[in-house]
C-alpha positions as CSV (number, residue, x, y, z in Angstrom):
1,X,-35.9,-31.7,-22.5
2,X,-38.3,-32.8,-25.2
3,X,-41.3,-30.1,-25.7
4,X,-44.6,-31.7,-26.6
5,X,-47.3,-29.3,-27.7
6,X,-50.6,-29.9,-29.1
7,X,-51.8,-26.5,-30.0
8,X,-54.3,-24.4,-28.1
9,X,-57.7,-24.9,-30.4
10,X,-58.3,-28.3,-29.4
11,X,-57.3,-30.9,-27.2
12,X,-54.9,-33.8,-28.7
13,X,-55.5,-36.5,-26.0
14,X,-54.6,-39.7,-28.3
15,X,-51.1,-38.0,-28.8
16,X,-50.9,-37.0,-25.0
17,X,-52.1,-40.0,-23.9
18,X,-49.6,-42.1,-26.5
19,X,-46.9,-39.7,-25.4
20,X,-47.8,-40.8,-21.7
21,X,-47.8,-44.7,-22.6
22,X,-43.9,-44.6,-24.7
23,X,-42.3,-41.9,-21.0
24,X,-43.4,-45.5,-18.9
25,X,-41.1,-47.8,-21.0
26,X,-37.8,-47.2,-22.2
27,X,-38.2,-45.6,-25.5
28,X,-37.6,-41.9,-24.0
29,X,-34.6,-41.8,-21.6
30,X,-35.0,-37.6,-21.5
31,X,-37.4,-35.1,-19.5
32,X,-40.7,-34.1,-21.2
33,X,-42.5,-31.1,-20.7
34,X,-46.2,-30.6,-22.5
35,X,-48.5,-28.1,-23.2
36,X,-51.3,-30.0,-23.8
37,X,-54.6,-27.6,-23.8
38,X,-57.8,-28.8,-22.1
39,X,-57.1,-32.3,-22.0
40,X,-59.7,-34.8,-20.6
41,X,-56.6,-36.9,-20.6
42,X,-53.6,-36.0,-17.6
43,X,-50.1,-37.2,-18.3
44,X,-48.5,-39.4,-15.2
45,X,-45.5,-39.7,-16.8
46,X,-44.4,-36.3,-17.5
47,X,-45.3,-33.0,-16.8
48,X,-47.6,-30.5,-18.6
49,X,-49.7,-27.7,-18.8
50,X,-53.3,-27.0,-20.2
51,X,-51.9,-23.4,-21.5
52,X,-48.7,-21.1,-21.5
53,X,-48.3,-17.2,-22.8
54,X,-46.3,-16.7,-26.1
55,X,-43.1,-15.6,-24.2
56,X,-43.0,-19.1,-22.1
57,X,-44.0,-21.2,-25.4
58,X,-41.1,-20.0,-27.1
59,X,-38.8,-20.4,-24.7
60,X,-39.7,-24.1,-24.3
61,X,-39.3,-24.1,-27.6
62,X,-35.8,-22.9,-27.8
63,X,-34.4,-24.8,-24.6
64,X,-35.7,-28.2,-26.3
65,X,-33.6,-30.5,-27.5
66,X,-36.4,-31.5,-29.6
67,X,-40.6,-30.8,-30.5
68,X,-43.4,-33.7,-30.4
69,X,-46.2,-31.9,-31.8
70,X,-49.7,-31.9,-33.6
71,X,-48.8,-31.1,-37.5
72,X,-50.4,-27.1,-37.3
73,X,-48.8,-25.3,-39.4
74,X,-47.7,-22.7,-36.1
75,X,-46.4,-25.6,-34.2
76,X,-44.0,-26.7,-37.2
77,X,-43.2,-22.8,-38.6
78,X,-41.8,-22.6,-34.9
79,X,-40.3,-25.7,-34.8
80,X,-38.2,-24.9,-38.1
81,X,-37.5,-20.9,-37.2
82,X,-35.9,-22.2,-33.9
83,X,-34.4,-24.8,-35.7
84,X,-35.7,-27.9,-33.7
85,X,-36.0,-31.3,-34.5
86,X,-39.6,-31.6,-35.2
87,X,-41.9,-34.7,-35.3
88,X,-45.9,-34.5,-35.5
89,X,-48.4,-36.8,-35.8
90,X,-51.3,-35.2,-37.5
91,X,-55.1,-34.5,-35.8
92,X,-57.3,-36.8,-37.9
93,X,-61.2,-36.0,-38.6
94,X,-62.2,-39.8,-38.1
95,X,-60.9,-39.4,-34.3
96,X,-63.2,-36.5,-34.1
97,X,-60.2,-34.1,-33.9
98,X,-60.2,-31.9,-36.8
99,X,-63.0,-30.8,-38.9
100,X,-61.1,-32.0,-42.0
101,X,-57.6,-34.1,-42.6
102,X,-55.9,-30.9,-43.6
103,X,-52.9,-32.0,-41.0
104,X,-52.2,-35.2,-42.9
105,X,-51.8,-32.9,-46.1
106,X,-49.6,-30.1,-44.3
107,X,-47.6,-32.9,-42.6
108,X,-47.1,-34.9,-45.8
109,X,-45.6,-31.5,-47.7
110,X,-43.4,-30.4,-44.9
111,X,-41.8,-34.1,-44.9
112,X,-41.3,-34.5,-48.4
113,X,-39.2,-31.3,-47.6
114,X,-37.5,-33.1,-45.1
115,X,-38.2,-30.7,-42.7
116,X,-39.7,-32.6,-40.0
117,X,-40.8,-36.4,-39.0
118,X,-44.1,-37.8,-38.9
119,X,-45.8,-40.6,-37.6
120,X,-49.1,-40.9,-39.2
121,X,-50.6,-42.9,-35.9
122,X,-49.7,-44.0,-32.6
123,X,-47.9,-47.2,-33.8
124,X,-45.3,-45.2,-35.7
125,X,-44.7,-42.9,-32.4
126,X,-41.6,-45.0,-30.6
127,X,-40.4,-45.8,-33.7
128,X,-40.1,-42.2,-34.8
129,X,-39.1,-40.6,-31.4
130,X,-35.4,-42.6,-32.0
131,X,-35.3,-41.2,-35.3
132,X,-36.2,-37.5,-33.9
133,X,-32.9,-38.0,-31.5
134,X,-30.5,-37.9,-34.6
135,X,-33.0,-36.2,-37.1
136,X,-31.4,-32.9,-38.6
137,X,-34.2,-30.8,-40.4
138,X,-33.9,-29.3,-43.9
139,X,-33.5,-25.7,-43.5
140,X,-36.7,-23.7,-44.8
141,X,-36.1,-21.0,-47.2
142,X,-39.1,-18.7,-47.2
143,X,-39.3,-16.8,-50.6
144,X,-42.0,-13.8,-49.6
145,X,-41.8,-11.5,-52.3
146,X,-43.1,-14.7,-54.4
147,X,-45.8,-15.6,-52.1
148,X,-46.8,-11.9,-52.2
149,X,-46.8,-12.1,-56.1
150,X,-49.2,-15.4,-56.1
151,X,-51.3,-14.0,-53.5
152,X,-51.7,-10.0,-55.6
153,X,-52.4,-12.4,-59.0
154,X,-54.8,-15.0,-57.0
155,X,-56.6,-11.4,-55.9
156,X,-56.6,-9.5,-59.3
157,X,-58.3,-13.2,-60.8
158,X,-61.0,-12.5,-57.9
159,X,-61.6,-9.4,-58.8
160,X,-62.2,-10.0,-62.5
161,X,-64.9,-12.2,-61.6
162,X,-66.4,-10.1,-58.9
């Protein structure tokens, strides 16, 4: 089963909706599932939610043999702790779906890291969704105690100023 979510914020219908389009050909030969939040658009090709509770998101998470997502970062921090083949294509603020193209930006980092797959707009989708089937992410290594260390420095320069 392939797990698309689009987040809970907003509604992703041009991902849905292309999601929809690429289940009625041939390019997808597996079951999707979606969570797909209040969608004006409704899926006829798969089924899907508007909303699910934590417990039931991660569990469609972990049975998935793969994640089609929108490029938040909570969507692909999931993704890579459960270790699952992740492609997004990122909300973009000239489709009214973000306030600012900070997906593009997050999506561009994490795939330069070659932690997940990206298609940058709906062209790139089928294209992308035969790569995801063989795509094996980089593992993430989280280094906290130097976050933490950035973070206390970035604070101390605040408070200097303050």
């Amino acid at each position: 089963m392939i797990f698309l979510t689009v987040g809970t914020q907003f509604p992703f219908d041009r991902l849905t909706k292309s999601i929809d389009e690429i289940v009625s050909g041939s390019v997808v030969q597996e079951d999707i599932f979606g969570q797909i939040g209040d969608s004006l658009y409704q899926p006829r090709n798969f089924r899907a939610v508007a909303f699910m509770d934590k417990s039931e998101y991660d569990r469609h998470m972990r049975e998935a043999s793969c994640v089609i997502g929108h490029a938040g970062i909570g969507t692909i921090t999931t993704a890579l702790e459960y270790r699952r083949p992740l492609l997004v294509m990122p909300r973009l603020k000239r489709h009214g779906e973000v306030v600012n193209d900070h997906q593009v930006v997050l999506a561009k980092k994490f795939e330069q890291l070659g932690h997940i797959l990206v298609a940058y707009d709906e062209q790139e989708l089928p294209r992308k969704i035969k790569e995801l089937k063989s795509f094996k992410p980089c593992e993430r290594h989280v280094h906290r105690a130097e976050v933490a260390e950035r973070i206390k420095r970035f604070l101390q320069e605040l408070d200097k100023k303050a």
